[in-house]
Each structure stands twice: as C-alpha cells, then as structure tokens.
TORZADREN-16460 format. One record per atom (N, C-alpha, C): x, y, z negated; residue in one letter. Coordinates in steps of 0.02 Angstrom, whole numbers, plus 50000, padded with zeros to 5 digits. Atoms other than C-alpha are relative to their C-alpha. Layout:
XYZa ...
//
This chain:
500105006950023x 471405132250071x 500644997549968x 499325005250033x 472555121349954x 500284995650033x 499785001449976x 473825113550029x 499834992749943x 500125006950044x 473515093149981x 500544993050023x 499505004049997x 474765077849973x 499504994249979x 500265008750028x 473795060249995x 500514996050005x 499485004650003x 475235048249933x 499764994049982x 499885007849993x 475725031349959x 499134997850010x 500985003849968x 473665027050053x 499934996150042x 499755005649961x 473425010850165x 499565005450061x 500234998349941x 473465022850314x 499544995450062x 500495004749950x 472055015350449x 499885006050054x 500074994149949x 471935026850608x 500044992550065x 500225005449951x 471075013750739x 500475005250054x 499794996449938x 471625028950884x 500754996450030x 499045004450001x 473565023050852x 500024994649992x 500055005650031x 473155007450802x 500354998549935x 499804999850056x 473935012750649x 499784996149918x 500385005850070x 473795000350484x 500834999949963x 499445002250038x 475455005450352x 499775004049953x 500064996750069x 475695012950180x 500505006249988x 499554994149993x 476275031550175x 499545005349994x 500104992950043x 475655049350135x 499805002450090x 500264994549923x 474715063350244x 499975005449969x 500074991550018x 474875081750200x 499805002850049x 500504994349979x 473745095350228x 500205004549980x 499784992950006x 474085112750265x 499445003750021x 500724994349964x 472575126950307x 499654995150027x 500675003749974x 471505111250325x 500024994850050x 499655005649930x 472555102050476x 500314997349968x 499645006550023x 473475086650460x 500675003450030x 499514998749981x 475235092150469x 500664995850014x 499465005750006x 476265077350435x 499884994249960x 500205009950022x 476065056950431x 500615000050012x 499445001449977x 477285050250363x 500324993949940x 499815002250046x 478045035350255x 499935002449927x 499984995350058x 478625047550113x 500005008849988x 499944992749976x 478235066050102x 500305003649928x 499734997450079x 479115075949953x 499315003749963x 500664995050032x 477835082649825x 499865006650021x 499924989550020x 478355100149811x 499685000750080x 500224996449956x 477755103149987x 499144998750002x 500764996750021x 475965104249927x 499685002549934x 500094997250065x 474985112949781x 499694992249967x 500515006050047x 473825096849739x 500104993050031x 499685007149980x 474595078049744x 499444993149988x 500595006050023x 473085064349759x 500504993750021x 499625006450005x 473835045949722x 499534997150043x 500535002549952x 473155035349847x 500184992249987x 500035007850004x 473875017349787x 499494997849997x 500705005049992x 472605003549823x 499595000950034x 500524996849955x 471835013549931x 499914999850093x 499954999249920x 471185013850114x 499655005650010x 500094992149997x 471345032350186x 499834998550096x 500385003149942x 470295030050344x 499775007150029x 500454994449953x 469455043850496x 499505002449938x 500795001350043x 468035051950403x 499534995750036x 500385002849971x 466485042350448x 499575006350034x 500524995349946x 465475047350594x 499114996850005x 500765005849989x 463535043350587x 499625003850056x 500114996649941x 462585045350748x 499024998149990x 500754999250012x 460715040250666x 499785002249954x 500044996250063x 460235049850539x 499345005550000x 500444995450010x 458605056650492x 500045006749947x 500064995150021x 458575076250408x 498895001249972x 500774998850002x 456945081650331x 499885007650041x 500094990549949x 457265102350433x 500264996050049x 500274996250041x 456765108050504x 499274995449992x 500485003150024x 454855104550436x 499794996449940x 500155005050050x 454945092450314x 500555005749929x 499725000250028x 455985102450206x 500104997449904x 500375003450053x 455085095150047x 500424992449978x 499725008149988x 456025078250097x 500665002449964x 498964999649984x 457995084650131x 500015006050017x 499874995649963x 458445100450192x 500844997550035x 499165001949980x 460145098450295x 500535000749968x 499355000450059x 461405105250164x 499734995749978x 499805004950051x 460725092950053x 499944992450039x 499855006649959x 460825079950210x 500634999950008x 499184999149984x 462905085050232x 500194999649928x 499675003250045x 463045083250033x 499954993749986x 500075006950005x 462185067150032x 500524996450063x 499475001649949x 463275062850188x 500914997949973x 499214998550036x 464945067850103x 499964996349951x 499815004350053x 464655057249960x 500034992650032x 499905006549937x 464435042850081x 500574999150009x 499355001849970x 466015046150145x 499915003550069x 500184999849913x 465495053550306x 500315009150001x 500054994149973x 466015069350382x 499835001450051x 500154995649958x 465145072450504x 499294994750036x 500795004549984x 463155065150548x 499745005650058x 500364996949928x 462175069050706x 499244995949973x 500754999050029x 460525070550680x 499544997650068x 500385000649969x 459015063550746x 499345006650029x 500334995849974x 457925074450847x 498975001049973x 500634998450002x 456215070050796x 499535000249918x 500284999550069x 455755080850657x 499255004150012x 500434996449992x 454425092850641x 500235008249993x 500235002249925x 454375101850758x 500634996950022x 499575004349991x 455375091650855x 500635004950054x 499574997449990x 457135095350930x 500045000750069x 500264999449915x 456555100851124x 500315005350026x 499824992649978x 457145117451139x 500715002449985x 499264998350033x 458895128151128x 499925004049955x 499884996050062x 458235137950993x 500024996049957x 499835002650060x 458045124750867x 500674995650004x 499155003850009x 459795114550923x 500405004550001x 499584995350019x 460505131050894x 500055004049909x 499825001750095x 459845130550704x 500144996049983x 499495004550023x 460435115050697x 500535001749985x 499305001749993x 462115119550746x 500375005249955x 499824995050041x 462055134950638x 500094997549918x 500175002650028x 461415126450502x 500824995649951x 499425005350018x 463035112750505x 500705004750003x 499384999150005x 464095125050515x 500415003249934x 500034998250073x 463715131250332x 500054994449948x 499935007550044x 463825112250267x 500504999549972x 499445003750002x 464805100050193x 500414997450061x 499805006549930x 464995088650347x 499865004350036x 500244995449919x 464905095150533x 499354994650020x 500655002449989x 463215092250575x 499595001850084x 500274999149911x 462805088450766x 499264998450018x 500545006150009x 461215085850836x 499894995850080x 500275004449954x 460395073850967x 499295004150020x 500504995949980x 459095082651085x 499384996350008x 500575003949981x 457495075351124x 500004998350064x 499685004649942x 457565062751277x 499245002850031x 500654999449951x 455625065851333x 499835007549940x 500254993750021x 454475082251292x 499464998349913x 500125004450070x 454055080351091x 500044994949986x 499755009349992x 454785062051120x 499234998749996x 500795004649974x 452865056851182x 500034997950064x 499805004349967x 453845048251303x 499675002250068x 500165003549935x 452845054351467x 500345007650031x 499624994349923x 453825070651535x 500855000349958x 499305000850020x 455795071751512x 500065007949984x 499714994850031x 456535085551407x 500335004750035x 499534995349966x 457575100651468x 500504997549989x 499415002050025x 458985090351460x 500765004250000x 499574996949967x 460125099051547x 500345009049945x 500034994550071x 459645115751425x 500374997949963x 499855000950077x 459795106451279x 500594997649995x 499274999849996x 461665100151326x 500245006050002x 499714993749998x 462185118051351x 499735002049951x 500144996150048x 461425123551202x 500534997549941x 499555002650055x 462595111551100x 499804991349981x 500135007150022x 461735094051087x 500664994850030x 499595002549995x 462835080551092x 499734991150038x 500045006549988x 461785065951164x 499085002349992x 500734999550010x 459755063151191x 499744992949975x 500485006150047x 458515051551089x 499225002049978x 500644998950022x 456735049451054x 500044995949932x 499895003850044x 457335042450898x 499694993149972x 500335006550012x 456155027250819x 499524999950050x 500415001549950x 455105031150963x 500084995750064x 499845000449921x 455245019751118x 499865003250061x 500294996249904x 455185025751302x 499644994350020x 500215007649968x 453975011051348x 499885002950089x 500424994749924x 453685022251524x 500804998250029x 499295001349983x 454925011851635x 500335003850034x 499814994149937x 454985026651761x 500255004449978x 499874994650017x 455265039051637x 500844997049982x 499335001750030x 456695029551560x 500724999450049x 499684997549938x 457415027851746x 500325004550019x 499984992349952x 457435045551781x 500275001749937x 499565000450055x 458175049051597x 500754998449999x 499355005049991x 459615036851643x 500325003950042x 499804995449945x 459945048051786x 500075007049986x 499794994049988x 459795063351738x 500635000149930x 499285000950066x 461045060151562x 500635001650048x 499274998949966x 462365054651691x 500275005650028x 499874993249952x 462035072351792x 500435003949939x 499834994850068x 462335080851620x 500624998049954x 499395004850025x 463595066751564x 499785000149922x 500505002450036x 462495065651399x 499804993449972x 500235008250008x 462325048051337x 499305001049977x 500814997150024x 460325043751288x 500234992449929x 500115006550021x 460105032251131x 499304998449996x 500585004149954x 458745020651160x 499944996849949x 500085004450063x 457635012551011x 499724994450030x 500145006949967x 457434993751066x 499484999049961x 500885001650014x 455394991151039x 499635000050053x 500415001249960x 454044982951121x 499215000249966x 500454997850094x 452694992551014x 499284995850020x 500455004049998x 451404982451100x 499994991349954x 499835007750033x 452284964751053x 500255000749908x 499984999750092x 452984971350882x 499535002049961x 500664999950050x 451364978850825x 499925001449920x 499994995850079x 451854988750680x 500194994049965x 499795003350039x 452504973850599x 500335001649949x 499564997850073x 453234973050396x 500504997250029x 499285005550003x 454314957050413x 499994997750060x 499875003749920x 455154947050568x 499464993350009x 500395007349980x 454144932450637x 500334994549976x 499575007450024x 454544916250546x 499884998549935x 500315005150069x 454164904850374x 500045006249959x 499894996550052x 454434919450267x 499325007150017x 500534997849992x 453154930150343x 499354996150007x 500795002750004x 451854917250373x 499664999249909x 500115002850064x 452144910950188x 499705006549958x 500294994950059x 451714927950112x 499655005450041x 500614998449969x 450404931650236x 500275008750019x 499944994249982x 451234948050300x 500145000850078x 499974997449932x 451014957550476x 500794998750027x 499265000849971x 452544949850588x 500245002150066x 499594997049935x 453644958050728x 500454995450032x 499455005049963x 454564944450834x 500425004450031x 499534997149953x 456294949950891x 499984999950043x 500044998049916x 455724947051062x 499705007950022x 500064989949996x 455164967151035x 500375001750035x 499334996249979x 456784970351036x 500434996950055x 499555001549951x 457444961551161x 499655000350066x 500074996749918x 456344964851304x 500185006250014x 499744994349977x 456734980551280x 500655001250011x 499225000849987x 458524978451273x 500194998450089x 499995003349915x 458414968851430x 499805005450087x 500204993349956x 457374982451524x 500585005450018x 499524994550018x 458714995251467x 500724997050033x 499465002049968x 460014985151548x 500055001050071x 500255001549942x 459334980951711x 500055009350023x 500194992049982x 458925002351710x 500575001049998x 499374997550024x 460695005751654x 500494999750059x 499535001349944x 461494995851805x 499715003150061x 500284995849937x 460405002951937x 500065007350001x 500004993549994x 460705021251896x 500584999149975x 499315001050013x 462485016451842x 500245006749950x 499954995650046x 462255026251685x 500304999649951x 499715005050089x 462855024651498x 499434999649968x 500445001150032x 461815020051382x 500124996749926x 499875002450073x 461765016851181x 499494997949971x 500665003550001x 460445004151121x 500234998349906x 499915004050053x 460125002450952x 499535003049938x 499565005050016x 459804999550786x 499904993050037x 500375005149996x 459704979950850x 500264996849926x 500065005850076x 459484965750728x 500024993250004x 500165006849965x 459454951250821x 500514996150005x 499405003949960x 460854936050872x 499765001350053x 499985002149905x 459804935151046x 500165008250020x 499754991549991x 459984956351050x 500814999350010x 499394997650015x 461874954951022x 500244993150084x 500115003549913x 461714940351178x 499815002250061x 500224996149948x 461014951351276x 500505005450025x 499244995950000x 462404963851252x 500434998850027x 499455003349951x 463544952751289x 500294998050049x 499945002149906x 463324947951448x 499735006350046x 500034991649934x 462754966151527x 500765001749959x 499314998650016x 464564969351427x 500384998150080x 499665005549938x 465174954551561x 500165001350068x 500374997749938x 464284963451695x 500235004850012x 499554992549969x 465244979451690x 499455005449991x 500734996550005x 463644988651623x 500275005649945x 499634997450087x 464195003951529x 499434999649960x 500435001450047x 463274998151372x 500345001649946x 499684999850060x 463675001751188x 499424997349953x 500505000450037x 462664995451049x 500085002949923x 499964999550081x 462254998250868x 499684997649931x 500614999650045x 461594993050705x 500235002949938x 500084992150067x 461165002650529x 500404990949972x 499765003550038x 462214993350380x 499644993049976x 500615005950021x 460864983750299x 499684996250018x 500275005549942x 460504973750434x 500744994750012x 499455005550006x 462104965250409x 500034996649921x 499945001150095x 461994964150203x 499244994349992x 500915002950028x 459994959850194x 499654993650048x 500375006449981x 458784945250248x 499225003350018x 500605001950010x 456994943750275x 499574996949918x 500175000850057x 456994936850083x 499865004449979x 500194992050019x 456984954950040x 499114999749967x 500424998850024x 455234952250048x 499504998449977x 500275003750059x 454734939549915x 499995005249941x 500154994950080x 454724956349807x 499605003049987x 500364995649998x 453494966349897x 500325003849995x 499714990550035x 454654983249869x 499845003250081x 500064997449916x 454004994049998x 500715004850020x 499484995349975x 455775002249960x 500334997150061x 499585001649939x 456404989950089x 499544999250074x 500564998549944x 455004991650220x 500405003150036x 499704997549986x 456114995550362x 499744997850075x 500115000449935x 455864996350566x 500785000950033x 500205006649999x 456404985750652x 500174995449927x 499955000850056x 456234974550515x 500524994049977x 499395003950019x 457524963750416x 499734990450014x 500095006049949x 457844945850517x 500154995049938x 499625005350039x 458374931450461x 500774998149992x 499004998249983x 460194924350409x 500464999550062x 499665001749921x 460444917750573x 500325005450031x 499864994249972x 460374934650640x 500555003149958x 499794997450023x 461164941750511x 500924999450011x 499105003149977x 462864931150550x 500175003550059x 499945000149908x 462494934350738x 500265006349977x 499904995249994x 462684952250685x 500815002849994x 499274998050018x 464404951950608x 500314997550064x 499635000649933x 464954942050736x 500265004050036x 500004994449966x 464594955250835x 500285004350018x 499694992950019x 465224967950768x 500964997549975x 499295001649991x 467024957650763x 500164997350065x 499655001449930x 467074953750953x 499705004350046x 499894994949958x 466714970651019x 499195000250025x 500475001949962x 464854966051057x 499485008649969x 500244992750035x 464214981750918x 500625005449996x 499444993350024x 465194997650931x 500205004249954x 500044996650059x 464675005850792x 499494998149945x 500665001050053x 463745005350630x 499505008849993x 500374994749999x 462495018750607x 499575000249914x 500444997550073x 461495024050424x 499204996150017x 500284999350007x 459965025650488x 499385001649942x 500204994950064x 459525036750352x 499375001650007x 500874997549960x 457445040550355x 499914999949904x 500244997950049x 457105048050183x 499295000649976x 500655000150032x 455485046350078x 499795002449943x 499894997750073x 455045056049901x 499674994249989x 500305004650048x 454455044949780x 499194998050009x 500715001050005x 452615048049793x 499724995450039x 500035003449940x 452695041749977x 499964993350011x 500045006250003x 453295025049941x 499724998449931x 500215002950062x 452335021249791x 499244999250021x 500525003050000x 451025011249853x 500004994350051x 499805008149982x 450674994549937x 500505000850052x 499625004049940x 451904986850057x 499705002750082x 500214997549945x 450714989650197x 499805005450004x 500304994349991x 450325008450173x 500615003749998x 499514996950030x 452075013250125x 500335001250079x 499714997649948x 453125022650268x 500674995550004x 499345001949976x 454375015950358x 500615001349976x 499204996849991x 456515019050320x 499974999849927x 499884997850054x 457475019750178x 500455006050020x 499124992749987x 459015031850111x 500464996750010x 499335004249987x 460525023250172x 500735005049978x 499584997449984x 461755036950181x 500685000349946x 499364999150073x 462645037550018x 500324992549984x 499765006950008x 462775017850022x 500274996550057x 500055002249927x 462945015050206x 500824997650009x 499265002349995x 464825013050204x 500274991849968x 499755004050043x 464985002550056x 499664992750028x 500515006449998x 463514990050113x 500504996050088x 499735000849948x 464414989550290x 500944994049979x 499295004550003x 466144983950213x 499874991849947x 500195005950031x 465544972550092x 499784993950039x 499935004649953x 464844964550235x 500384994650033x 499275003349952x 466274964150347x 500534998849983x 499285003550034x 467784965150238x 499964993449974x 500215003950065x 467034955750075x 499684993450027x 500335007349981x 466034944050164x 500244995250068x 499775001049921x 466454944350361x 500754997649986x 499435002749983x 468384944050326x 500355005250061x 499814994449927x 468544959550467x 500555001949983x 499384995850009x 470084967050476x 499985007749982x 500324992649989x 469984986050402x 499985004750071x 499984995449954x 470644993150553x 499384998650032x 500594999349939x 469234987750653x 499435004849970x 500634993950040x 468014994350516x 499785005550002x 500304994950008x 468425008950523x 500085005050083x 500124995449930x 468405012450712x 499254997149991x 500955001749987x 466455004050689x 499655006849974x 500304995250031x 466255019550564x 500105004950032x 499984995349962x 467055029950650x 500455001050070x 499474999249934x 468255030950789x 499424998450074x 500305000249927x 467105023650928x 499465004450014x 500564996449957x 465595033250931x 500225008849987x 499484991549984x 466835050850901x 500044997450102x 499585000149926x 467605044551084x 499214997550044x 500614999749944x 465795039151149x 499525007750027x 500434994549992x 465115055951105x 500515004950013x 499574997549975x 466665064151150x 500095005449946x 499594997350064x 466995070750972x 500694999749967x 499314998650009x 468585078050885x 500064999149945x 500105002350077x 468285066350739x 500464993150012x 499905005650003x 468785048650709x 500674996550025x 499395001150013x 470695049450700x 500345003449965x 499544994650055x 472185054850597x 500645002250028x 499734996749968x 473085065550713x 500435008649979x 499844993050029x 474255079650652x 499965005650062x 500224993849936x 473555096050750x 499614999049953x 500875002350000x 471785088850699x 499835003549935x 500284999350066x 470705096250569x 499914993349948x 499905008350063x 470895084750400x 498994997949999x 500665001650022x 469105076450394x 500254989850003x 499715005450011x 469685060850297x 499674995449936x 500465005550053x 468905045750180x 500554995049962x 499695003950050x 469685037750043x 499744992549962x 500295004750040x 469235022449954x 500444994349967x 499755006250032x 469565006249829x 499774996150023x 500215003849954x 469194994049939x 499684993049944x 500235003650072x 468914982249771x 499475002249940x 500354995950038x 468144994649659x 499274998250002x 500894998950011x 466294990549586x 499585004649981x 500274994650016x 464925002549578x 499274996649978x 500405001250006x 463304998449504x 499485004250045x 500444997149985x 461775004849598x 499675005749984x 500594996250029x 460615019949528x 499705004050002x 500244992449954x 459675034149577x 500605005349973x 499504994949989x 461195043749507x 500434998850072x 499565000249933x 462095036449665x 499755004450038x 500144994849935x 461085046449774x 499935007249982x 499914991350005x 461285066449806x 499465002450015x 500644997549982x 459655069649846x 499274998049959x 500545003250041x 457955068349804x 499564995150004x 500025004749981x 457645053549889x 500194993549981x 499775003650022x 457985037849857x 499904991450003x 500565005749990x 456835025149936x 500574994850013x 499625004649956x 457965010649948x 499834993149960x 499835006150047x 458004990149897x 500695001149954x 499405001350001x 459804992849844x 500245002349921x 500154998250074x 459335000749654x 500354992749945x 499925005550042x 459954988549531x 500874995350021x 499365005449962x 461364980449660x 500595002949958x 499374998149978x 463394980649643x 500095000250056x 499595003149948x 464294982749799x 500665004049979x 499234998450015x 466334986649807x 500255007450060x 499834996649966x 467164999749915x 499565007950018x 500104992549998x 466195017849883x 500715004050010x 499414994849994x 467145034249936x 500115001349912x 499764995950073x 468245040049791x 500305006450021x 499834993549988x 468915054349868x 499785003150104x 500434997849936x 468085063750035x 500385005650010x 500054994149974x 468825078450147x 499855001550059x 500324998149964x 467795087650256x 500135006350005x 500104991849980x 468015103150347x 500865001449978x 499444997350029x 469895102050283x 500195001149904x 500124997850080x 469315103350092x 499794994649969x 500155005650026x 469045092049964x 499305001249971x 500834997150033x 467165089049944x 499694993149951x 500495006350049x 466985071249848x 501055000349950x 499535001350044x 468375067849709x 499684996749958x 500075002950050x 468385055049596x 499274995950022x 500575007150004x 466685046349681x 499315007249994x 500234998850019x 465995060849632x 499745008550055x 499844993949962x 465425078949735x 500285006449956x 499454994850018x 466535094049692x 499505005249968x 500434995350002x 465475106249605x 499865008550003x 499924991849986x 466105121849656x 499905001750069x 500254998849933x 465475119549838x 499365000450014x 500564999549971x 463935124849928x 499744993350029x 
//
C-alpha cells in the first residue's frame, strides 16, 4: 500500500476528544503519526486537507443489503461501494433478507463476503427464528459465528415474553438486540403520521403512539432483565422523552434515528412521491426539532442510514402500493450534518461520534477513532461544499429516494477504507473491486 500524508485537516477524533488542525500519515494502511506538521517526503502521495474535516470513518449499524436473495436489488460489494461513497467504512447489515440471517452458515458469507469489499461489512443475526417473532434464534451460535448484535430488523417483537427472554439471553451472550419501535396493530401500515397533513390528503395515518408504546414496553423489559438494549429508528419528540427518563433511570438504553428524519417533514407528502414512502413515517416539525435536540443532549446515540433499496420498477406506482424505504446511504452523512451542523448549530466533534464513534464502542468495534496502531479507515469532507442531487450521486442501481433534485453541503471528498483510498475527489477510485 502507498504510504499517504493528509495535511493541514480539522482533525475530529471524539475518542480523544480531539478537535485541531494538523496532518495524519499512513504507512501499510495504519495510522502512524498525528501530528501538527508531518514533513512531506515521508510519504509517496500528499492529500491537502485545508477546509476540511478529517473525521472516524462512519459506522452504520442499519442497513439493508439486497444478498443474499435479492441480489437483483444490491449485491453487498455494490452495498460497501455505495457505502464508501457515503463516507462510511464500515455498515452492519440487517439480517432480514432472503433467506434470512438465522444460521452460522450464512453470517459466515456475510463475513466472507465483507471481507472482499470496500468497507468492512458486519452483520446483525436474527433476534427470533426467520424474525416471525415467536421462537428465539440460536443466538448464542450466531455470536460465535461472527455476528455483532441481534435484530428482527423492520419487524417488531410484539410477543412481550419473547422479547423478555431475548433481553436475557443477549446479556448471557453480551450481544446487544436492536429493537424496531412498532405497534403494528396501532400503526396499521400507515403512509403518513397522524395529523392535518394526513387527514387533508386523505392518506392511511400511523400515530407516534406506535412507537412509543413500544419504546415504553422495551424499557420496562430492559430494566427487569437488566439488559442493554438499542431502540430505534425513532421519530418522535415523545420517543426521545421516553429515552430520557429510562436514561435518568440508569436503564442501559441507547437510541437511534436514520438521517432524514431530522432533514424531512410530513410535507414530504403534498407530492405523492412514493420515493419518500418510508416506515416509520416522516412526523412533523415539532418532532423533527425534538429530534436534534436529541441528538445534542446525549438522548440519540447514533444516526443510522437506514438504507432499504428499491429498483425503479418497484416504486413506480401509487403511493399506496409502493414499498416501503428509500436509498439513504450515499446521502446519509450529508443530510445528517446539514441538519446538525447547517441547521442544528452541533458542534462537529459530537457529529461525528453520532456517525461514528458511539455505536463502534456500543458494538465493541475497532472503528470510530484516529488512533496510531489502528487501521486508517478515515472520512474527509468540505463541510461547506454544495452538491446537487442526481441519480449520478448514487453507486448503485437504486435510487428510490425524495432527495433527487435537492442541494445539501458536506459530501465525502475523499474516503479510506481498509487503509486505501477508495473515494477521491467525491468520486469512487476506479481501479478497485
């Protein structure tokens, strides 16, 4: 590997609490030396980093893959190049594909799989047996096989017993579970949130009280089996209230939500685009504030993608027939800071422990700092820089999103993963697999 010199970059390393302006060289792929000023000559290739914030790579911990099964959608390399242009090195995968992720033979093609990527690609095991919520998984297996955490991904556990005994056996295995906050009876397949904007355009509505009984449930379970537990995405102010006070309570809790639940509204859907048809679905601004909030007094730990890919054909038809999820992954960063920097006012350092630093140290990953030893997996950006929207933004063949047409500021301009440089210039490297 080429030895690389990132000069003069607004170093951000949440671990140290690090926030100055100075250089990081790379040797065989490790971080060898942070440091104010490093002399050129001691690398072959010198990237300028003025204006820039040189940040953890990002870590995403929701993330739908179309493999195995779907490979028609995504296959995983082209889920770790779409990843890497994001900015991300390193996505953990949701478990429930086809077939779903139950066994140690397929979290061992996962892990095979990520190890031929761009990004390191972890996955999440299945929490119940084909996540149909009524018998619990080989958990225990599927941690020794390599999983990093269990989830029935958009599925809830509505089975309070099962979710009980889940809670309990994680802690045996030390395993965190994440937990999708739905009350599929009270949300009822809903498009839009409950409130003037769904009555006015006569569309099927999901009241955030979905999500928050279940939140609530998941608390109450959490402290009685004195487990951990990671709840999310939510979308709510009363969700992020709820948090707060099992926080209070000494409850190990963590929460999370996907980007676009801090950027977007419920107006979204005076357009009809079924590209933004999303579960749970986009609140109002109220919430939307509640969320940043949130996510600046420790109440959200992390941001997450929630990446759920669709070809074209899929979503091209009404509102109510069109599948759930967009593609987040390649925008997921940018929509997140725009948020919180551009709009919120966040401080970067916190940002980028939301992207990455905290849920590396929840999932007990050897990501989400800039530690010399450490393998280089590092994110660059113009924290100012405008990008127009367009299906060239995305690396895949996907693309279902509202976000076509938008600006936002702060895309990766330069990405390394694995020690190597895999985005330059904004752009992916084209001499890599």
């Amino acid at each position: 590997m080429e030895s690389i010199l990132l000069k003069q970059g607004r170093i951000l390393d949440p671990e140290t609490n690090t926030d100055l302006i100075g250089d990081i060289l790379i040797k065989d792929g490790m971080i060898e030396e942070i440091s104010a000023n490093i002399a050129n000559e001691k690398a072959g290739r010198v990237l300028p980093m003025e204006g820039q914030w040189v940040m953890p790579g990002f870590v995403d911990a929701f993330f739908s893959s179309g493999e195995p099964g779907r490979e028609d959608v995504e296959t995983l390399a082209e889920s770790a190049r779409r990843a890497a242009k994001g900015g991300y090195t390193a996505i953990v995968t949701l478990p429930t594909t086809e077939p779903r992720i139950d066994n140690q033979a397929l979290v061992k093609f996962i892990l095979t799989e990520g190890r031929q990527s761009l990004v390191h690609v972890l996955p999440l095991g299945c929490l119940t047996h084909h996540s149909q919520g009524k018998q619990l998984a080989e958990m225990n297996e599927l941690k020794k096989a390599g999983c990093v955490g269990f989830s029935d991904g958009r599925h809830p556990v509505t089975n309070t017993l099962i979710m009980r005994r889940a809670l309990s056996y994680s802690k045996m295995v030390e395993a965190p579970i994440f937990s999708f906050p739905d009350d599929p009876l009270l949300s009822a397949s809903g498009i839009a949130n409950e409130g003037a904007v769904a009555s006015e355009l006569g569309l099927k509505a999901s009241p955030a009280e979905s999500e928050q009984i279940s939140i609530a449930r998941d608390i109450l379970l959490t402290k009685l089996t004195e487990a951990s537990i990671n709840i999310g995405p939510i979308t709510s102010k009363g969700s992020c209230d709820l948090i707060a006070g099992a926080k209070q309570d000494k409850v190990n809790i963590q929460s999370f939500t996907a980007a676009h639940y801090l950027y977007l509204t419920d107006q979204v859907y005076y357009h009809y685009l079924a590209e933004a048809k999303v579960f749970p679905p986009f609140r109002n601004d109220q919430d939307r504030v509640g969320l940043i909030e949130a996510c600046k007094n420790g109440v959200i730990d992390f941001i997450v993608s929630d990446h759920n890919p669709h070809l074209p054909y899929e979503v091209e038809q009404e509102l109510e027939y069109a599948p759930y999820g967009i593609s987040t992954i390649e925008t997921n960063a940018a929509t997140a800071i725009e948020a919180l920097y551009h709009q919120g006012k966040m401080a970067p350092l916190q940002i980028a422990a939301l992207l990455s630093t905290n849920i590396s140290k929840r999932l007990r990953l050897p990501f989400g700092r800039l530690t010399i030893g450490q393998e280089a997996n590092i994110t660059c950006l113009h924290p100012d820089k405008k990008h127009k929207i367009t299906e060239q933004t995305f690396a895949g063949r996907c693309y279902n999103t509202p976000f076509i047409g938008q600006e936002l500021r702060s895309f990766p301009s330069t990405v390394i993963s694995k020690g190597r440089i895999v985005v330059e210039n904004g752009e992916l490297v084209d001499n890599l697999s």
